[in-house]
C-alpha positions as a Markdown table, in Angstrom:
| # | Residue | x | y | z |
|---|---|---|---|---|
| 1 | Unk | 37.8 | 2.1 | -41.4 |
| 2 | Unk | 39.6 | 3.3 | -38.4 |
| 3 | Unk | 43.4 | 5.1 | -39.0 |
| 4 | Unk | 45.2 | 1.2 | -37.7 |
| 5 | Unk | 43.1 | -0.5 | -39.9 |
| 6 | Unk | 43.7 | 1.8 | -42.7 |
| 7 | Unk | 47.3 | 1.7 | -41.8 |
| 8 | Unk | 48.4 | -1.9 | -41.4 |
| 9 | Unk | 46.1 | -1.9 | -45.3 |
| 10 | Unk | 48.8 | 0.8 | -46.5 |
| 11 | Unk | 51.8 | -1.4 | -45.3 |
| 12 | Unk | 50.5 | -4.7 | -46.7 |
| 13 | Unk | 49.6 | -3.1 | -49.9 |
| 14 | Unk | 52.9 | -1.8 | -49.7 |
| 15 | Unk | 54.9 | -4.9 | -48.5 |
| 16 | Unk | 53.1 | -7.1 | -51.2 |
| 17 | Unk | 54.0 | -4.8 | -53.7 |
| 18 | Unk | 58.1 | -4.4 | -53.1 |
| 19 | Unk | 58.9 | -6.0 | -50.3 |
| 20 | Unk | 60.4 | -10.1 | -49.7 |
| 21 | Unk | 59.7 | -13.0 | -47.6 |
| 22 | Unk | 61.4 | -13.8 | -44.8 |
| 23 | Unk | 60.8 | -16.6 | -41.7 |
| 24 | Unk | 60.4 | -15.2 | -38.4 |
| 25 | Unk | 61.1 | -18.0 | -35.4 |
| 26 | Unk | 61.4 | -18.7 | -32.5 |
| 27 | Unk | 61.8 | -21.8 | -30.6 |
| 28 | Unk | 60.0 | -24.4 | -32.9 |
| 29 | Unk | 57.5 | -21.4 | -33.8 |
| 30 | Unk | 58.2 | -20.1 | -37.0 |
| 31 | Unk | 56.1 | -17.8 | -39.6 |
| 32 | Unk | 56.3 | -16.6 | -42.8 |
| 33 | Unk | 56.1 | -13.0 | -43.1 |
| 34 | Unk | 56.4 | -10.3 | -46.0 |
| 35 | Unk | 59.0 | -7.6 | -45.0 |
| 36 | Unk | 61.3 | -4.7 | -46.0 |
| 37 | Unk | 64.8 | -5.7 | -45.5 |
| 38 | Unk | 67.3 | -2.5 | -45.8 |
| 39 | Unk | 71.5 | -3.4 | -45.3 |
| 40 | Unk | 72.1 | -0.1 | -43.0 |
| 41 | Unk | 76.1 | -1.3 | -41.7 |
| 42 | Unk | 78.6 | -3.9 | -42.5 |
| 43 | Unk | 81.1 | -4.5 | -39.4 |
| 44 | Unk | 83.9 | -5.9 | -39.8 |
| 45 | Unk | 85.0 | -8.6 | -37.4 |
| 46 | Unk | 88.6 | -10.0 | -38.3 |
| 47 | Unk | 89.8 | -9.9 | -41.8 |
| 48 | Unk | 87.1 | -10.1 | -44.8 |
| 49 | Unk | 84.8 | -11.0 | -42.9 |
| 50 | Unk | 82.0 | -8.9 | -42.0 |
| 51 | Unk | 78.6 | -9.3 | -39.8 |
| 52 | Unk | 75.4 | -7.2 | -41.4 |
| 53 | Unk | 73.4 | -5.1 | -39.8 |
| 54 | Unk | 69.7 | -4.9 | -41.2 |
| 55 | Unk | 66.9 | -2.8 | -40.5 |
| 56 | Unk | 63.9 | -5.3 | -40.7 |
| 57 | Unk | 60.3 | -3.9 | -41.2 |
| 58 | Unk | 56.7 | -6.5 | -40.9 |
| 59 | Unk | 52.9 | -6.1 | -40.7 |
| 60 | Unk | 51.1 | -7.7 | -37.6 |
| 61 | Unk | 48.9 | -9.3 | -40.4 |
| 62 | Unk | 51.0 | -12.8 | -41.0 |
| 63 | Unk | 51.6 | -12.8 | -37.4 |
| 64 | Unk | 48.1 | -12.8 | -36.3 |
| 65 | Unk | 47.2 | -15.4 | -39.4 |
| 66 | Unk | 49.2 | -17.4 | -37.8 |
| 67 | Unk | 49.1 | -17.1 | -34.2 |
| 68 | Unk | 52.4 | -16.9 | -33.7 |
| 69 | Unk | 53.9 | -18.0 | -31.4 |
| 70 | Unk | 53.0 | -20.9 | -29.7 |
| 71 | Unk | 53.0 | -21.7 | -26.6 |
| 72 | Unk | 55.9 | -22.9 | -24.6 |
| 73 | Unk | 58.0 | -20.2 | -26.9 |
| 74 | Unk | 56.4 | -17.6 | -25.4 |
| 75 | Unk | 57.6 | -14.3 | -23.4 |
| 76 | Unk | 56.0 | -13.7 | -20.0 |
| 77 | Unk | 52.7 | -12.8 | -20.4 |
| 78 | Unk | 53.4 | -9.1 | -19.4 |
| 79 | Unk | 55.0 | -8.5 | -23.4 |
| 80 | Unk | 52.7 | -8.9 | -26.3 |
| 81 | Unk | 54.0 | -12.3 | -27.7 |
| 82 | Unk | 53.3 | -11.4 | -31.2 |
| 83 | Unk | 56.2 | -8.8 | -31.0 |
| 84 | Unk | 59.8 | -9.9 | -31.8 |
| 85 | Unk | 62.0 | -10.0 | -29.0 |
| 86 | Unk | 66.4 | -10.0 | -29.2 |
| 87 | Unk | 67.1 | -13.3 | -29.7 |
| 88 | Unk | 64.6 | -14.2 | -31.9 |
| 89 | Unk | 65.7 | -15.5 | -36.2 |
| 90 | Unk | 64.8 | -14.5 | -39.1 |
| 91 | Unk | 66.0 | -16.2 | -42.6 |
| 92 | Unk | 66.2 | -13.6 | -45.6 |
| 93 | Unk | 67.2 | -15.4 | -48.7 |
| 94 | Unk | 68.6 | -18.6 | -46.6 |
| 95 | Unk | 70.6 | -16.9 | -44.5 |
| 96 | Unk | 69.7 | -16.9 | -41.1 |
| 97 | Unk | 70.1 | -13.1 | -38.7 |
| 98 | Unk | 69.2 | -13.2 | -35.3 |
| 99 | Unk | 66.6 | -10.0 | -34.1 |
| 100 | Unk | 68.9 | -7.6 | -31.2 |
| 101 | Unk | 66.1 | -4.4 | -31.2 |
| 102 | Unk | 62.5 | -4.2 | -32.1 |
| 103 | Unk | 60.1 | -1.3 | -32.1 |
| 104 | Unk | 56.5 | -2.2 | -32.0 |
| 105 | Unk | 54.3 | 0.6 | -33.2 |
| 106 | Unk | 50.7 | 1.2 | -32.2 |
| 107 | Unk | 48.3 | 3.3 | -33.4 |
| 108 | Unk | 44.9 | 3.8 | -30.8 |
| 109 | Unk | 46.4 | 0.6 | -28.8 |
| 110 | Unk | 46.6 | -1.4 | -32.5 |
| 111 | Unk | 50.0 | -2.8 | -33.5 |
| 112 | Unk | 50.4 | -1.9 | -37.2 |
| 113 | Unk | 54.0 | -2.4 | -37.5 |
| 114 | Unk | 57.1 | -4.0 | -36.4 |
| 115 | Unk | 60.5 | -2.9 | -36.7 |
| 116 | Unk | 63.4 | -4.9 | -36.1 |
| 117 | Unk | 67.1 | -4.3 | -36.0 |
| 118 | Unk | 69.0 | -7.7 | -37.0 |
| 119 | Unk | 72.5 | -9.0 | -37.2 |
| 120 | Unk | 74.1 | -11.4 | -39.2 |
């Protein structure tokens, strides 16, 4: 088993085992994904209420099940469409965040994880 197989394993096993389930879209492309979703900062915008930030983190493994995303939806060829990009949803527990950072990680050219900052 090469080191990005063995690693995407490690975060699945991992993911299945603690993390949640969140829908990743966008356009009429949307996927279920497991995920770890951490509250890192809450900013207040004008009296109680508050926008969240979130530090998002998924496998490639749902993503690929699915082939997500379809095509029209898709960024320029040039970008790996399976990676986030800003402007992209998710929904964790209902509530719907939009995706403002992501940080694909490779391992020997093999995207094992996805990290996502999110607001909302």
């Amino acid at each position: 088993m090469s080191q990005a197989t063995q690693e995407i394993a490690d975060l699945d096993f991992s993911l299945a085992a603690d993390g949640q389930t969140i829908t990743l879209t966008r356009g009429a492309a949307s996927v279920d994904c497991a995920a770890f979703v951490r509250d890192l900062v809450r900013n207040p915008l004008e009296g109680s209420v508050t926008q969240q930030e979130f530090r998002v983190i998924i496998s490639p493994t749902q993503i690929d099940a699915a082939v997500w995303p379809a095509a029209p939806d898709s960024p320029p060829p040039s970008v790996d469409p399976r990676i986030p990009i800003k402007g992209d949803r998710i929904t964790v527990a209902g509530r719907r965040r939009t995706v403002q950072d992501v940080l694909p990680m490779f391992v020997a050219g093999v995207l094992v994880r996805i990290e996502m900052k999110v607001l909302g």
